[in-house]
C-alpha positions as CSV (number, residue, x, y, z in Angstrom):
1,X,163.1,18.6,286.6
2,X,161.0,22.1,286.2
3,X,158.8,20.1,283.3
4,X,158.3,17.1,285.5
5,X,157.1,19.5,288.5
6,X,155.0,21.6,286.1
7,X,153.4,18.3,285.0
8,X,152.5,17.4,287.9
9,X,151.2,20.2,289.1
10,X,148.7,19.5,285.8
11,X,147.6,16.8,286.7
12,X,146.8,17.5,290.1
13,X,144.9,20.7,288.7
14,X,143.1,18.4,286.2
15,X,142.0,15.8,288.8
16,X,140.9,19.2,290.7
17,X,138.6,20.6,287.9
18,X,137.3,17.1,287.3
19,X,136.2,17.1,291.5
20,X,134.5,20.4,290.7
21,X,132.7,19.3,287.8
22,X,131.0,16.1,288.7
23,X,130.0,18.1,292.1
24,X,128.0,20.6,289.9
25,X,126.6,18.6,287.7
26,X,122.7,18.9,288.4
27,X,120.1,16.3,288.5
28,X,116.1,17.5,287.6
29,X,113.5,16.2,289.8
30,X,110.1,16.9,289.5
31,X,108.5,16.1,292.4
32,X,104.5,15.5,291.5
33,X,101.6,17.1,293.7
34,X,100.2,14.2,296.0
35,X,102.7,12.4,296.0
36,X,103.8,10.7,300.0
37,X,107.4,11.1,301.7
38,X,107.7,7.5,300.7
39,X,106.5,8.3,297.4
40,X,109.0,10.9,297.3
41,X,112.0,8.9,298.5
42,X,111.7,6.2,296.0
43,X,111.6,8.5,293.5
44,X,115.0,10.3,294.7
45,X,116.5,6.6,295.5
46,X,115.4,5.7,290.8
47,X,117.1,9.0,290.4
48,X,120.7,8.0,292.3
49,X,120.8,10.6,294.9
50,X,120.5,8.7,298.0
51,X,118.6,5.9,299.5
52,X,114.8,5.7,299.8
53,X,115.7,4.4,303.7
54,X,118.1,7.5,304.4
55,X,115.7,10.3,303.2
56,X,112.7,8.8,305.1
57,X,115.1,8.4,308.0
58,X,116.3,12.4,307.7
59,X,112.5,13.3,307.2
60,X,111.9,12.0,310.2
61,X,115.3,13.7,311.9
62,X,115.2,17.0,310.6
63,X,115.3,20.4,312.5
64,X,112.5,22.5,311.2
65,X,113.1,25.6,313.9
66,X,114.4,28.0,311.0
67,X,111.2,26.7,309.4
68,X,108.0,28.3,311.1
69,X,105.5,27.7,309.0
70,X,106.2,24.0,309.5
71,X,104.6,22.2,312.2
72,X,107.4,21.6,314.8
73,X,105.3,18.8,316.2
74,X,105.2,16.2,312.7
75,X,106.8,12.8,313.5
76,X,107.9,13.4,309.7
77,X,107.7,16.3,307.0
78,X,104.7,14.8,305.4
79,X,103.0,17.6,304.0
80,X,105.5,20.1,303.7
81,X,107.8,18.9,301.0
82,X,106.5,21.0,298.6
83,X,105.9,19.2,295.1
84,X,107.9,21.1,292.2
85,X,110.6,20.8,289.4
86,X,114.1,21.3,291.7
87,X,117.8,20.8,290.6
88,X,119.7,19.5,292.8
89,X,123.8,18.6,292.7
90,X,124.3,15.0,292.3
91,X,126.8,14.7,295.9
92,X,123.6,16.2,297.7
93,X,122.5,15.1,301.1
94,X,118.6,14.1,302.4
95,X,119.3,17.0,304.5
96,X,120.1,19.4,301.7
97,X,117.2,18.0,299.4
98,X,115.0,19.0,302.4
99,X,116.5,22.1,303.6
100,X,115.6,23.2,299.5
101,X,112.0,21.6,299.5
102,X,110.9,23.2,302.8
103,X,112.5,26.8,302.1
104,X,110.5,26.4,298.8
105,X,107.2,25.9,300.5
106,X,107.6,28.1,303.0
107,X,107.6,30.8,300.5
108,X,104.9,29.7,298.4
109,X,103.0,30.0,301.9
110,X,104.4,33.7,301.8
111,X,102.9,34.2,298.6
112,X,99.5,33.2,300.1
113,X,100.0,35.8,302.5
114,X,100.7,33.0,305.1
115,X,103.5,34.1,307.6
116,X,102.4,33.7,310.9
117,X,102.1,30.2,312.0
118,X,99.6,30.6,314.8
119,X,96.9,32.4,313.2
120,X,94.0,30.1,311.9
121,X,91.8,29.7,308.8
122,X,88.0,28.9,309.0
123,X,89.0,27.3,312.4
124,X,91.7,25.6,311.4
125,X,95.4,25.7,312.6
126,X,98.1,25.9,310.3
127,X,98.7,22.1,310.5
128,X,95.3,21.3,310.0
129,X,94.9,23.7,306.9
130,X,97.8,21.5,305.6
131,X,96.2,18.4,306.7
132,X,93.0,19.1,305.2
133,X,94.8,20.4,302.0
134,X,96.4,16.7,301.2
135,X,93.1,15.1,301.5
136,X,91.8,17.9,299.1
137,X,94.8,16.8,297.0
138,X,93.7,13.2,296.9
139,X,90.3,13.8,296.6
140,X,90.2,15.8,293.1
141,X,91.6,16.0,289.8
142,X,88.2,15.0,287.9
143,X,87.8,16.9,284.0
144,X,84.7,18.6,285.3
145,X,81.1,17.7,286.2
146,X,77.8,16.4,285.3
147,X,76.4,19.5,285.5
148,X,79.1,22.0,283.3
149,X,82.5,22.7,283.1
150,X,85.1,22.7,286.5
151,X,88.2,23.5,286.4
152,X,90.6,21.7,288.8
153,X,90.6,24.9,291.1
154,X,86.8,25.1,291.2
155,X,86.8,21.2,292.0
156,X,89.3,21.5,295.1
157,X,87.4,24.7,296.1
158,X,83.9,22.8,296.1
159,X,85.3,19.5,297.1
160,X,87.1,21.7,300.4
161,X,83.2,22.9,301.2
162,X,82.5,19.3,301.2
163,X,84.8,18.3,304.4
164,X,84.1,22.2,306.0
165,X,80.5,21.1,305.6
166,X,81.3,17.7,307.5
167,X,83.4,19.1,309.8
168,X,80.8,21.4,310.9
169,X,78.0,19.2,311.6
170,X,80.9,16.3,313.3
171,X,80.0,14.0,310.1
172,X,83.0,12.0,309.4
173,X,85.0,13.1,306.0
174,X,84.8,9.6,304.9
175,X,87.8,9.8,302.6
176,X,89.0,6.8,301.2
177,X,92.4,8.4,300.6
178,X,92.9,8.7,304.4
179,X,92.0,4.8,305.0
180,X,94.7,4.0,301.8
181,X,97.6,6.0,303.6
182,X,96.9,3.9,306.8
183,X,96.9,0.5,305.1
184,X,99.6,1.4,302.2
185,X,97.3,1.0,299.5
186,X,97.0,3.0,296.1
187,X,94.1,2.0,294.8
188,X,91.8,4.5,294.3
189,X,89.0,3.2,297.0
190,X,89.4,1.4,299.8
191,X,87.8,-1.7,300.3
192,X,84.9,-2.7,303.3
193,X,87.6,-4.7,304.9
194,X,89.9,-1.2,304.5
195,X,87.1,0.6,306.4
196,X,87.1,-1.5,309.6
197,X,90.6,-0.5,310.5
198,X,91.6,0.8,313.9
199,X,93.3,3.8,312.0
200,X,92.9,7.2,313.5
201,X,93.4,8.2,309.8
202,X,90.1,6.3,309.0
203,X,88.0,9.0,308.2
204,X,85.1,6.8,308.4
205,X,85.3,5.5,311.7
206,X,87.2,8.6,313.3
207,X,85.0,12.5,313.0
208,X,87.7,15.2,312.4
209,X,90.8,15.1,310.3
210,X,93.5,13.1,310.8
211,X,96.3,13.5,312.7
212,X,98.4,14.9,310.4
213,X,98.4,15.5,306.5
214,X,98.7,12.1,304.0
215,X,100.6,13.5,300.8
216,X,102.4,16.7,299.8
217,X,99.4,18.7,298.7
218,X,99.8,21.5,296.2
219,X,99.7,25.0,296.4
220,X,95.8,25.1,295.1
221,X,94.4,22.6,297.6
222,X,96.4,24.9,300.3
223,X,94.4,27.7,299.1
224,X,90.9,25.7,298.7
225,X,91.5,24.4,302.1
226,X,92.2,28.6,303.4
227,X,89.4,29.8,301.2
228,X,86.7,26.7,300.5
229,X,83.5,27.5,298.0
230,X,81.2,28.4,299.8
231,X,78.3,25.1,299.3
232,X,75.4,22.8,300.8
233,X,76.9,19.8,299.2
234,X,78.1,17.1,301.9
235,X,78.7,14.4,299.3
236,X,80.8,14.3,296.3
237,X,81.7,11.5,293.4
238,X,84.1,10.9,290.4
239,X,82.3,9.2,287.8
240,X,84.3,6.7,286.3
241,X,85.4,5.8,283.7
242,X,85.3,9.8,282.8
243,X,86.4,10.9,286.3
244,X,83.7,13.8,286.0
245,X,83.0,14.8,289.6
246,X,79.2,15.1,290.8
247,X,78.6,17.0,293.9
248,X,75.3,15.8,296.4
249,X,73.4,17.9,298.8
250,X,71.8,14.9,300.6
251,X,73.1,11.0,301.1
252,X,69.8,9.7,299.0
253,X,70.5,11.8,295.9
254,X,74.2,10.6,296.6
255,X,73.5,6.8,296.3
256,X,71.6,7.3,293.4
257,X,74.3,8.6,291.2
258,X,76.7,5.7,292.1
């Protein structure tokens, strides 16, 4: 009787430990800069931790209030789920995935000396900083220029005086990478079809930024978007098929280059 209790007990310990270990076992993500909450979802959905529908859906839900460097106002978290490597337990929730990501950019913002969510930048509030920072995002990542050497920081940095420059004069920023997250597109431009819609995240037919940001930028196009080059370029270009980027001081000298 005492061996059949004692086995019993066993097994129920075994079945325990086995409960503890499949609830730490870790999944890697790696979460790439650019990428879109939808972007993002699918990716955790291929890896097995939840639905691409729920995390959109908790995105969308989430309290941010312990969160003040995120903008409380965001119909989702676009823009603040900060792209990086993360390990995450394989039972996790959208919630807890989120609760990680956002605590994660919140102090790479604190690194940047950013910790006060109502001072601005250049003019810019924290939202639009961010906002600005995912079009950055979008809009480099060329192996340098025609005329020497860039590296991706300088890009961003020069490619940020770019829209400043726009933005100052109420040119619009003309970014084809705002037009592709209105249609759902990922092609690199956006077609003259693209460009006629009623969007206010087309960028060619709205001055201004957008309404809110259109990936998860990374921590360098933040700071090119706090601290742009300082430039009298207003137009900008990736060569293809090199993707050299070629900066323009006037529309003329732009067209010619294409």
């Amino acid at each position: 009787g005492i061996w059949l209790v004692y086995r019993g007990y066993s097994a129920r310990q075994a079945e325990r430990q086995a409960r503890l270990v499949q609830q730490v076992e870790e999944t890697t993500a790696t979460v790439i800069e650019g990428w879109s909450v939808v972007e993002i979802a699918a990716y955790y959905e291929k890896l097995g931790l939840f639905s691409k529908d729920d995390f959109i859906k908790a995105t969308k839900e989430f309290d941010v209030s312990q969160f003040p460097l995120v903008d409380p106002t965001a119909e989702s978290l676009e823009g603040y789920l900060f792209p990086d490597t993360y390990r995450f337990t394989k039972n996790s929730t959208p919630e807890e995935v989120i609760m990680k990501m956002l605590a994660n950019y919140s102090a790479r913002l604190e690194s940047l000396d950013v910790t006060d969510p109502k001072v601005e930048y250049n003019g810019l509030t924290l939202p639009e900083i961010i906002t600005l920072a995912s079009i950055i995002e979008q809009e480099s990542g060329g192996e340098g220029s025609t005329t020497g050497a860039l590296s991706l920081q300088d890009e961003r940095d020069l490619v940020a005086s770019v829209f400043y420059n726009r933005l100052a004069i109420g040119q619009g920023l003309e970014s084809d990478a705002t037009v592709n997250y209105a249609t759902g597109k990922s092609s690199p431009g956006a077609s003259l079809k693209d460009l006629e819609i009623n969007s206010p995240y087309n960028t060619y037919k709205f001055a201004g930024l957008p309404p809110g940001p259109i990936c998860n930028p990374s921590l360098g196009s933040i700071k090119a978007a706090m601290q742009p080059a300082t430039s009298d370029y207003y137009y900008f270009l990736h060569k293809q098929p090199s993707g050299q980027v070629d900066f323009s001081r006037t529309f003329e000298e732009h067209r010619s280059k294409r």
